[in-house]
One Martini backbone bead per residue (centre of mass of N, CA, C, O) as a GRO file, in nm:
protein
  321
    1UNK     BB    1   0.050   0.066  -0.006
    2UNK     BB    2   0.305   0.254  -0.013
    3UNK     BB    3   0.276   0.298  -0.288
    4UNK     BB    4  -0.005   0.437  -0.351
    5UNK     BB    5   0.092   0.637  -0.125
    6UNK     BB    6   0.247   0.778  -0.320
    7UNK     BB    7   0.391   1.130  -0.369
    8UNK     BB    8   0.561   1.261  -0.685
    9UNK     BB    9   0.608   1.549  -0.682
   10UNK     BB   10   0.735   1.659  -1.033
   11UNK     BB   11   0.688   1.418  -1.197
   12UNK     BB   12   0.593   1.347  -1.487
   13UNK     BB   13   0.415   1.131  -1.466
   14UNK     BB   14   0.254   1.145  -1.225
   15UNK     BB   15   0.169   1.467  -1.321
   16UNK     BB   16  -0.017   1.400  -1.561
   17UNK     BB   17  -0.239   1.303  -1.392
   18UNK     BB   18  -0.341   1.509  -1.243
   19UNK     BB   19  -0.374   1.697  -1.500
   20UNK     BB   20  -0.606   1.497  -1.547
   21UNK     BB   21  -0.753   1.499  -1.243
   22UNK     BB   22  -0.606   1.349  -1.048
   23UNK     BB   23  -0.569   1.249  -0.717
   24UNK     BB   24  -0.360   1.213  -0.475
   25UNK     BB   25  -0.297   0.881  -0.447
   26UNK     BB   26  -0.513   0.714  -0.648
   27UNK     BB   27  -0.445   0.445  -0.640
   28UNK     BB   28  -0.533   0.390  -0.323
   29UNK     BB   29  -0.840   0.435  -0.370
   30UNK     BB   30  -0.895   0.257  -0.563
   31UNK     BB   31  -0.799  -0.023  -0.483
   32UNK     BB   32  -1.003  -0.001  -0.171
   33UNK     BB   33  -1.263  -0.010  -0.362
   34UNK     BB   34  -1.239  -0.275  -0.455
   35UNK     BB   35  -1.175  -0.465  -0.201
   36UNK     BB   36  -1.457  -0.306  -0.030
   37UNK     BB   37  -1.720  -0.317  -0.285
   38UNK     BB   38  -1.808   0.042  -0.351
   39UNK     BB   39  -1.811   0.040  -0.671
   40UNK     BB   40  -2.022  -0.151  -0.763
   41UNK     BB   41  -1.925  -0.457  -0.861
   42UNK     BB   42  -1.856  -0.704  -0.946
   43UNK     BB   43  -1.628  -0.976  -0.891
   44UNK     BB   44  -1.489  -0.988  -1.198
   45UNK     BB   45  -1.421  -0.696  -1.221
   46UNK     BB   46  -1.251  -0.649  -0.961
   47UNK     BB   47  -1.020  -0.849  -0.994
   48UNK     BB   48  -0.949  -0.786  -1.248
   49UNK     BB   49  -0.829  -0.498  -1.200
   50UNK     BB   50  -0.668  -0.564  -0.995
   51UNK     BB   51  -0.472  -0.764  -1.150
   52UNK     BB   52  -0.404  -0.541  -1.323
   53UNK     BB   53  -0.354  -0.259  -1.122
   54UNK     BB   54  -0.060  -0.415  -1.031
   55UNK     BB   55   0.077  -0.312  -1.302
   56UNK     BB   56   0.015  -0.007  -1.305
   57UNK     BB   57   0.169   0.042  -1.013
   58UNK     BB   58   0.438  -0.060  -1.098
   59UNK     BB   59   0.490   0.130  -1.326
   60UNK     BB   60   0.484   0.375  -1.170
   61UNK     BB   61   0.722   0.295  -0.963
   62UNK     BB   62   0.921   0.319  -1.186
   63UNK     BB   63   0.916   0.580  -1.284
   64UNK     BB   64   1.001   0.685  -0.999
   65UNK     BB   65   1.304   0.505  -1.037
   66UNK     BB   66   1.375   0.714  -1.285
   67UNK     BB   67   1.345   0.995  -1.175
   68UNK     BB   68   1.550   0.978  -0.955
   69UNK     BB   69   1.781   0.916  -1.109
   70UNK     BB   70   1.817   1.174  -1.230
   71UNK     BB   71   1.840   1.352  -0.996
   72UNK     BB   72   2.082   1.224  -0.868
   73UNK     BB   73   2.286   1.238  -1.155
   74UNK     BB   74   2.280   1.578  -1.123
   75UNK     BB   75   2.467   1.493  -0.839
   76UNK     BB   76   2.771   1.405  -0.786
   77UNK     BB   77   2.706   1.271  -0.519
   78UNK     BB   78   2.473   1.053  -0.664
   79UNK     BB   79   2.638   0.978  -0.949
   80UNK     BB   80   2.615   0.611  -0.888
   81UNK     BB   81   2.553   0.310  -0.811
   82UNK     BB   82   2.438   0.398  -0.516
   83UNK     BB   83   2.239   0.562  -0.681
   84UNK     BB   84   2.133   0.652  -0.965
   85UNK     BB   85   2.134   0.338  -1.064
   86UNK     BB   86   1.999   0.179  -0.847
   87UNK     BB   87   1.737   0.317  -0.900
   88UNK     BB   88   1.701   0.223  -1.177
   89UNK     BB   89   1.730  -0.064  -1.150
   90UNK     BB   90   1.477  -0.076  -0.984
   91UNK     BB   91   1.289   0.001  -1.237
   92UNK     BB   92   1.337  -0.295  -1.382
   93UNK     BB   93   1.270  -0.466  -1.132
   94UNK     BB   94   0.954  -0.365  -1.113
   95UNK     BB   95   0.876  -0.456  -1.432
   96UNK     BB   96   0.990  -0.733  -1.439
   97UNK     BB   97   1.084  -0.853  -1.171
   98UNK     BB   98   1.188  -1.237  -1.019
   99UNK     BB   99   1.120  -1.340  -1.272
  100UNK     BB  100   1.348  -1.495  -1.568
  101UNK     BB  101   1.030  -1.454  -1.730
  102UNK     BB  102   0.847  -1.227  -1.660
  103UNK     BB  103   0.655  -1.309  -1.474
  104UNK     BB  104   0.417  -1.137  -1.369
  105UNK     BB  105   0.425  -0.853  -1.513
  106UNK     BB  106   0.466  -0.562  -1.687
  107UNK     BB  107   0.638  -0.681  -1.932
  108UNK     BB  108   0.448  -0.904  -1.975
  109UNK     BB  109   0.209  -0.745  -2.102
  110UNK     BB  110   0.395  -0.661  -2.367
  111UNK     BB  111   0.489  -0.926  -2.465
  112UNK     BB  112   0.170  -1.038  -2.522
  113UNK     BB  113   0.108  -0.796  -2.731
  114UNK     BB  114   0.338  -0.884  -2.955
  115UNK     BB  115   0.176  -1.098  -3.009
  116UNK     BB  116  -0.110  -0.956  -3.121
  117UNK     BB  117   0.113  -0.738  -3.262
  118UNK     BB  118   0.330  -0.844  -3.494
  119UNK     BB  119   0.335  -0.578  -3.678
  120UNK     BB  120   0.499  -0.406  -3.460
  121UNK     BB  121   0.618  -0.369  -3.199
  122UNK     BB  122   0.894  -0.448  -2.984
  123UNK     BB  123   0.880  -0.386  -2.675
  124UNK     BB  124   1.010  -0.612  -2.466
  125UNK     BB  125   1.295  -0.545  -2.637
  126UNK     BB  126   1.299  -0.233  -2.657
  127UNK     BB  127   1.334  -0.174  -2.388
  128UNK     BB  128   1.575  -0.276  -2.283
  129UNK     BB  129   1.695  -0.050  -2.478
  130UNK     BB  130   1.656   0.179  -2.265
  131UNK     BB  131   1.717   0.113  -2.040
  132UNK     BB  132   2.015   0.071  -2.063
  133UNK     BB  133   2.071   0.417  -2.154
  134UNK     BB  134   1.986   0.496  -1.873
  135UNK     BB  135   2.191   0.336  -1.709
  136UNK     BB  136   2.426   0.484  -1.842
  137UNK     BB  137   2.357   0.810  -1.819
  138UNK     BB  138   2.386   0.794  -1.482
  139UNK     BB  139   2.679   0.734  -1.482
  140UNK     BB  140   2.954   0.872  -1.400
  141UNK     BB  141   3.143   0.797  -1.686
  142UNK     BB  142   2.833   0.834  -1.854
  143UNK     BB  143   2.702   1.095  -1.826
  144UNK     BB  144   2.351   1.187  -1.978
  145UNK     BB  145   2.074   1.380  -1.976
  146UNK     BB  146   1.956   1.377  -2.192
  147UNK     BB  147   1.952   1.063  -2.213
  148UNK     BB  148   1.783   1.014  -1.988
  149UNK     BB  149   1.529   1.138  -2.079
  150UNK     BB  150   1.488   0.985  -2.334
  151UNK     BB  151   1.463   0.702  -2.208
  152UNK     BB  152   1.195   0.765  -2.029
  153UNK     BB  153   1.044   0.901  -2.301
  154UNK     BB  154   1.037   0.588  -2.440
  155UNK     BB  155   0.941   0.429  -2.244
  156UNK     BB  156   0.652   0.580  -2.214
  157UNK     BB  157   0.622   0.526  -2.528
  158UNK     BB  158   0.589   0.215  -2.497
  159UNK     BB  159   0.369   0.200  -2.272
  160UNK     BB  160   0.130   0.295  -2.425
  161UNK     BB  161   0.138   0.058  -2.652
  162UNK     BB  162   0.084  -0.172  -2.513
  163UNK     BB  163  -0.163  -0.049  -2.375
  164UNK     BB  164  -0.316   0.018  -2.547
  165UNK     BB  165  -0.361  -0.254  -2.721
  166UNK     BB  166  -0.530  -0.353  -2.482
  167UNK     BB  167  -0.762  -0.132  -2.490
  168UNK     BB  168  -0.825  -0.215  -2.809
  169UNK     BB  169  -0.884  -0.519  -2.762
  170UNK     BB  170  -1.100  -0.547  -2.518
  171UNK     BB  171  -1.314  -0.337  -2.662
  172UNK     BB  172  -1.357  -0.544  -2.910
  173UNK     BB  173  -1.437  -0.779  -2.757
  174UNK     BB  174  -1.668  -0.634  -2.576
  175UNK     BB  175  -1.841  -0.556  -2.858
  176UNK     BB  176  -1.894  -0.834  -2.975
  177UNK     BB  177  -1.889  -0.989  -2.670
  178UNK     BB  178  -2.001  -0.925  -2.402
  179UNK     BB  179  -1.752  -0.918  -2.136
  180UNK     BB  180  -1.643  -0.838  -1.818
  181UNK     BB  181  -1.355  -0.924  -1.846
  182UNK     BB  182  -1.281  -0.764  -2.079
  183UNK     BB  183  -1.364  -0.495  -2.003
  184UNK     BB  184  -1.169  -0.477  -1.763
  185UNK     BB  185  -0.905  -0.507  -1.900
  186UNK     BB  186  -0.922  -0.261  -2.054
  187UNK     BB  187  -0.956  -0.075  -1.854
  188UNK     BB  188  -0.714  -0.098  -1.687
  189UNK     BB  189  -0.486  -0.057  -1.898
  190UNK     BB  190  -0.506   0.221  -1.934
  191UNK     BB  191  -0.449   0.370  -1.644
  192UNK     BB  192  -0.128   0.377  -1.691
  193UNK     BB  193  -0.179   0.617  -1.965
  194UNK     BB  194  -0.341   0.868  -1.914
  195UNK     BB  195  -0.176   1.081  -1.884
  196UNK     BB  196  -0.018   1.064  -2.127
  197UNK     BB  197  -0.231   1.093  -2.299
  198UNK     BB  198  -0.339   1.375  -2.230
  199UNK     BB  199  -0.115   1.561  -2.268
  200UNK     BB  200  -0.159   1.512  -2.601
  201UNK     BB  201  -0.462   1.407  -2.558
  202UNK     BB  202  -0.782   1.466  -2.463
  203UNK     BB  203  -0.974   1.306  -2.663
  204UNK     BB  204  -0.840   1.037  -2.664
  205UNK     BB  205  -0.836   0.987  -2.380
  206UNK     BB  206  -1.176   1.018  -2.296
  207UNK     BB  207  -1.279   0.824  -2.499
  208UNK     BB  208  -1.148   0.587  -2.361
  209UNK     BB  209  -1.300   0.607  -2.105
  210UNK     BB  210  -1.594   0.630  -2.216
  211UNK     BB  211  -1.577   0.350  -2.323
  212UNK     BB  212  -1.448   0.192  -2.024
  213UNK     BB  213  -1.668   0.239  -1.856
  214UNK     BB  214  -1.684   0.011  -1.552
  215UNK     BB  215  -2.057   0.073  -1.526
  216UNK     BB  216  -2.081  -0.065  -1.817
  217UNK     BB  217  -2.317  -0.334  -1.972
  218UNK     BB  218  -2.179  -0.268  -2.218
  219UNK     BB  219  -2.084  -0.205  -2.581
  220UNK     BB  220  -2.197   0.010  -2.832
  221UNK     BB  221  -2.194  -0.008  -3.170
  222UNK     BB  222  -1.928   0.157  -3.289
  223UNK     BB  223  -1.720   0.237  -3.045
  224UNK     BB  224  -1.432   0.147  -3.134
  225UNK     BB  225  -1.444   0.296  -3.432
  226UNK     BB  226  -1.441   0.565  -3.293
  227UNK     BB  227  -1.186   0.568  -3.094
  228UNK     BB  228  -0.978   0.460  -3.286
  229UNK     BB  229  -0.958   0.707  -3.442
  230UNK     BB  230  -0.913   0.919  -3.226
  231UNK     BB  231  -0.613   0.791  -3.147
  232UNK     BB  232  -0.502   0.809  -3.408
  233UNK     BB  233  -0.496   1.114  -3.452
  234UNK     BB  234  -0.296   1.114  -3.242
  235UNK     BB  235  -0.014   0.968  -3.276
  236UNK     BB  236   0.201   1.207  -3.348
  237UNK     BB  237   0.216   1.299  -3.086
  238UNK     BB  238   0.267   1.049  -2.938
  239UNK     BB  239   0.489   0.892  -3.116
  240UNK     BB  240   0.323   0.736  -3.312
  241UNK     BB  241   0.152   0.424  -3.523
  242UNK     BB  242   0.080   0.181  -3.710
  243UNK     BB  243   0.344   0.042  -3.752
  244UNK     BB  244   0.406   0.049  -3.430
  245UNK     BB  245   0.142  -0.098  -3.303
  246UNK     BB  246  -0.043  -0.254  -3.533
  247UNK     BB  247  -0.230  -0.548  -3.518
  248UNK     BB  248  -0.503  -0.732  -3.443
  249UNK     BB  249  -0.460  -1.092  -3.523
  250UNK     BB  250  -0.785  -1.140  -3.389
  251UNK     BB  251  -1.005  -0.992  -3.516
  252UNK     BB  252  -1.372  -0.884  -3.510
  253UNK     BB  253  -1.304  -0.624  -3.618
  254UNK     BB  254  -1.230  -0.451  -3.948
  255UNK     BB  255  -1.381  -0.177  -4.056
  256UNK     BB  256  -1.134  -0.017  -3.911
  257UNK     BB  257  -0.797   0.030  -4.009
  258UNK     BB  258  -0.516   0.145  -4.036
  259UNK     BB  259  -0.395   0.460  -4.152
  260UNK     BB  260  -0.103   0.686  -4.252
  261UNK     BB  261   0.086   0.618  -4.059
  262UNK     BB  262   0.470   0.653  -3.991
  263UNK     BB  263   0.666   0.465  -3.783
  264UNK     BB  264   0.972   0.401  -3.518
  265UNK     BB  265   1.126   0.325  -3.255
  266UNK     BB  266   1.348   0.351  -3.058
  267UNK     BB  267   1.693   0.256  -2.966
  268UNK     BB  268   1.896   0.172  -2.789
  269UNK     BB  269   2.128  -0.036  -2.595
  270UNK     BB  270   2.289  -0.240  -2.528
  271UNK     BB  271   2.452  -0.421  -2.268
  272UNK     BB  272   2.546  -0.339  -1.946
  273UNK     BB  273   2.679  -0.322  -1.663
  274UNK     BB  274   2.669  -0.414  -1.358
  275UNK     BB  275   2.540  -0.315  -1.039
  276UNK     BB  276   2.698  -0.180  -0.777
  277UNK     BB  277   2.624  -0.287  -0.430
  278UNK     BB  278   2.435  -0.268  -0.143
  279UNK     BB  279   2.184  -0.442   0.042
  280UNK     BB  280   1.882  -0.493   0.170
  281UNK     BB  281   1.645  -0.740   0.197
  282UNK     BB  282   1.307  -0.825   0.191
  283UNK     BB  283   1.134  -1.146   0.214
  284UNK     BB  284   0.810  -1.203   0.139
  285UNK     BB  285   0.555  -1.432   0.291
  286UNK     BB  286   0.233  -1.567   0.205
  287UNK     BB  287   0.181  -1.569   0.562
  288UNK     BB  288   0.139  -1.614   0.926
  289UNK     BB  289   0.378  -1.794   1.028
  290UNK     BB  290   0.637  -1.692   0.831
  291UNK     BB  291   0.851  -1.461   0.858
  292UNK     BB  292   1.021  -1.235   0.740
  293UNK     BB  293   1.325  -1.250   0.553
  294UNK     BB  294   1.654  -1.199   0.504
  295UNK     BB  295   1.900  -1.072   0.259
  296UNK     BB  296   2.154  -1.037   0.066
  297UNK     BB  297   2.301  -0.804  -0.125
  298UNK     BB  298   2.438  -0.678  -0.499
  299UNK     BB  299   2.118  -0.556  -0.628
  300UNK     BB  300   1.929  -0.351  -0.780
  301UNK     BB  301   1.716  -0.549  -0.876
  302UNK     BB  302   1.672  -0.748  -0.655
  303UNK     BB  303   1.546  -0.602  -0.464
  304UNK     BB  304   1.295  -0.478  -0.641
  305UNK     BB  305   1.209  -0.768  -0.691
  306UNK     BB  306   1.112  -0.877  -0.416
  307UNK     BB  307   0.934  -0.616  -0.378
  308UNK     BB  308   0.754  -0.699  -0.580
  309UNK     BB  309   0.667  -0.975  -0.566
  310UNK     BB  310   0.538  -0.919  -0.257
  311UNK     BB  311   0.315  -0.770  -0.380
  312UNK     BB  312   0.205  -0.936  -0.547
  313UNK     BB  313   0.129  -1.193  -0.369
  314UNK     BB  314  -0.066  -1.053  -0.184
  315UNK     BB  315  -0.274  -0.994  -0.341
  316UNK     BB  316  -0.344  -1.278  -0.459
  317UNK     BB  317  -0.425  -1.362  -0.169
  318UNK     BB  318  -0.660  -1.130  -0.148
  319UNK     BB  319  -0.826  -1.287  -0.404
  320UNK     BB  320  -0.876  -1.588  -0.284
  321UNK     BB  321  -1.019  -1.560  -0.049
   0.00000   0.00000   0.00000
């Protein structure tokens, strides 16, 4: 809980929300709202937005330990392994996870889209050479304020990619037969991405939220392509393209393709040397009889992997009950 009670006012992701209306630590009301069934929606949609929105929340996460990073990158004393690339490197972790498959991770949610959206940009792969590229621009020896703000601004348009992808593919599975649980997921999917896209298009954030309003019971025809027009028009300013984002492979609505746009997303930096540095990390074991363990860490991705873990696990516990 204490990741959606960060309020990191003055972060560009984070601010982007704000602007676009959302109240301080929206995340937090957001989530209890589901847990305590005040939102009067079925459990079938609470669950679904649950699981979906711990994806959205690390996502949050992550951008919060990118932006920290370039902050602390400026100051010659915190520009180091253990200061500014440790943050970045954390932000990889809580993005990707502490399994060695990007399982359940917020990475894995991109993975899944690349598979539905072949002919468009592979994004579980380049955001990776993005990542990389900050994590070299933060360190001192490397040191490129300009290069690090440019990596976490492909990051955040490769983030808009994969959550679009889902957010198109799930309202359009569910106006053509109605289904809780893909509304739920199209909702859920927007959720991390509104704020970036509303900086560049309220026209098009706006569209899309009124389409998968979580309070709605069917989908009306004609909605899906409707939307996706108005998100296309937008896709120049948001730095996307047809392109880019690619078509759904099952597609169930054909009636109107993406057409007119071209361009495709930058590549950063292959792998670069891990970061040095001690930790402690707490290992959470979802269970009431066995007490956290600690253990010794050299990696800021381990630290941010078993406490993204940690988040995950609880969660899935707490839905299970």
């Amino acid at each position: 809980q204490g990741f959606a009670q960060a309020d990191p006012a003055g972060e560009s992701y984070y601010d982007s929300f704000i602007a676009a209306g959302f109240p301080a630590k929206w995340w937090d009301g957001w989530m209890l709202q589901m847990l305590d069934d005040t939102a009067g929606l079925s459990r079938v949609k609470r669950v679904t937005c649950l699981k979906k929105g711990v994806l959205g929340l690390m996502t949050f996460y992550t951008s919060h330990e990118l932006e920290a990073a370039i902050v602390k990158a400026q100051d010659p004393a915190t520009r180091s392994d253990t200061a500014s690339a440790f943050a970045w490197d954390e932000g990889w972790a809580f993005y990707y996870g502490n399994d060695p498959a990007g399982a359940f991770s917020a990475w894995e949610a991109a993975w899944k889209r690349d598979g539905d959206f072949p002919n468009g940009a592979n994004i579980s792969e380049l955001i990776v050479t993005q990542f990389n590229k900050g994590l070299k621009a933060v360190r001192s020896d490397t040191y490129d304020l300009d290069a690090a703000k440019a990596a976490r601004d492909d990051i955040y348009r490769m983030w808009v990619v994969a959550y679009l992808r889902a957010s198109l593919k799930y309202l359009e599975l569910a106006e053509k037969n109605y289904d809780e649980k893909a509304h739920a997921e199209g909702y859920a999917y927007f959720l991390p991405i509104i704020g970036l896209v509303h900086a560049k298009s309220p026209e098009a954030s706006n569209k899309m939220q009124e389409a998968l309003n979580i309070t709605k019971t069917s989908i009306a025809a004609g909605t899906y392509c409707a939307v996706k027009a108005v998100v296309e028009a937008a896709y120049p300013v948001l730095g996307l393209s047809c392109e880019s984002v690619g078509d759904f492979k099952d597609a169930v609505i054909t009636t109107c393709p993406c057409s007119g746009s071209t361009g495709t997303l930058s590549a950063g930096v292959g792998p670069v040397a891990e970061v040095s540095g001690t930790a402690t990390d707490m290992t959470c074991v979802p269970t009431t009889t066995a007490p956290p363990q600690e253990a010794p860490s050299t990696s800021g991705v381990q630290g941010g992997a078993v406490l993204a873990a940690a988040v995950l696990a609880g969660v899935a516990a707490a839905l299970s009950a």
